[in-house]
C-alpha positions as CSV (number, residue, x, y, z in Angstrom):
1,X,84.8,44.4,135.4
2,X,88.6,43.4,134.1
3,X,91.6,44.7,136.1
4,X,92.2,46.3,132.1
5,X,88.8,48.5,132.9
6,X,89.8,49.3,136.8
7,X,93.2,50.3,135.4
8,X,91.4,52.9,132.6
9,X,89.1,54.1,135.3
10,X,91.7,54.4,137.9
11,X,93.4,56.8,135.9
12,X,90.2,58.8,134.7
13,X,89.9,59.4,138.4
14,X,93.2,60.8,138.7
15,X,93.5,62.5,135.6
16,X,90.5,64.4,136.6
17,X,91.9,65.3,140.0
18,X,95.2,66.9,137.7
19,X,97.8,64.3,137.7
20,X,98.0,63.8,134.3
21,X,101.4,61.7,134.8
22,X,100.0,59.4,137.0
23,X,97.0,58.8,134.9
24,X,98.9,58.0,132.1
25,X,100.8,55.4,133.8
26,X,97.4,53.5,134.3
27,X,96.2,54.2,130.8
28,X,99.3,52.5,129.5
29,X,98.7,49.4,131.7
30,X,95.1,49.7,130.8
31,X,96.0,49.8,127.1
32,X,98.7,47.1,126.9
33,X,96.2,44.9,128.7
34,X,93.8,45.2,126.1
35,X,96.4,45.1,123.0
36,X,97.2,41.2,124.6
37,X,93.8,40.4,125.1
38,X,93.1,41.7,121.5
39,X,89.8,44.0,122.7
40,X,90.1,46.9,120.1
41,X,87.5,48.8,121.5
42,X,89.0,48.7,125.5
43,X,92.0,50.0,122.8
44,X,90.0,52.3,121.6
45,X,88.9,53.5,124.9
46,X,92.7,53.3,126.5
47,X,93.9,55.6,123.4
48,X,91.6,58.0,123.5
49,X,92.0,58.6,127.8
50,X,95.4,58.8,127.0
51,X,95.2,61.2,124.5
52,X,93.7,63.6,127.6
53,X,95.9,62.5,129.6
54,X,99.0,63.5,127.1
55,X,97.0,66.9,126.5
56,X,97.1,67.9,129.9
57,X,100.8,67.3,130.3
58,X,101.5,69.6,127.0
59,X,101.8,65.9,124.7
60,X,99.8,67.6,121.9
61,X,101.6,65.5,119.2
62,X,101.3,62.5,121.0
63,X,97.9,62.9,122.5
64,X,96.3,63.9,118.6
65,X,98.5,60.6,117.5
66,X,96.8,58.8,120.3
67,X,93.1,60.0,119.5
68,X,93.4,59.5,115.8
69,X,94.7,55.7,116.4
70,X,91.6,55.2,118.3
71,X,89.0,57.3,115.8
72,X,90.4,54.7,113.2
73,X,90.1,51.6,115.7
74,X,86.1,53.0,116.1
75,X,85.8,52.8,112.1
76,X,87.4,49.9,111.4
77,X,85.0,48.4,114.1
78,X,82.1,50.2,112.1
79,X,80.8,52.2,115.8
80,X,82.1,55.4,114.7
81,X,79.5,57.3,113.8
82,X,79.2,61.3,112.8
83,X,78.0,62.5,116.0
84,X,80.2,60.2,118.3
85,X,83.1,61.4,116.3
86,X,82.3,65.0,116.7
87,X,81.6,64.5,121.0
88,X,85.0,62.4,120.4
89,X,86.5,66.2,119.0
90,X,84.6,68.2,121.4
91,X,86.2,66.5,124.4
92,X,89.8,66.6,123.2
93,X,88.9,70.2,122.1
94,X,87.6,70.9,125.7
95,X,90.8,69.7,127.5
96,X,93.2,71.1,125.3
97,X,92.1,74.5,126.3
98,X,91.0,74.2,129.8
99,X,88.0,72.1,130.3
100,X,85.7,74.7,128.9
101,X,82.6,74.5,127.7
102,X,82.1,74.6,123.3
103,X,78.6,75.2,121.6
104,X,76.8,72.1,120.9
């Protein structure tokens, strides 16, 4: 595991406890590690945390500007399929409005 992963996780664990300001601190590190080490899909990954993160903090231009970037990373890297894209949607979905639960 890269200190670029412990940082994403480390702030999946605290965005998930509710500090959404503090999780986005890690993301950032997480995500600027990966930019320099040139690992578009840890990018990926980093952007699409973030864009949570930035959702639960009331970001919603910045978090939808952070999950497209990383929908376009997962083309361009040709691992985007239909039905990733649409659990990619669902999630962003489900935080935006408070976790809850939409039909599969």
């Amino acid at each position: 595991m890269s200190l670029s992963d412990i940082y994403e996780q480390l702030g999946c664990i605290v965005l998930a406890a509710g500090r959404g300001g503090e999780a986005v601190s890690h993301l950032q590190r997480s995500l600027i590690m990966r930019r320099q080490l040139h690992n578009q899909q840890g990018e990926a990954s980093s952007l699409r945390h973030l864009a949570i993160a930035y959702l639960t903090l009331g970001h919603l231009g910045v978090a939808f500007r952070d999950e497209w970037q990383s929908l376009l990373i997962y083309q361009r890297l040709g691992v985007l399929s239909r039905q990733r894209m649409i659990n990619m949607l669902r999630e962003l979905l489900t935080w935006a409005v408070g976790r809850r639960q939409w039909r599969k």
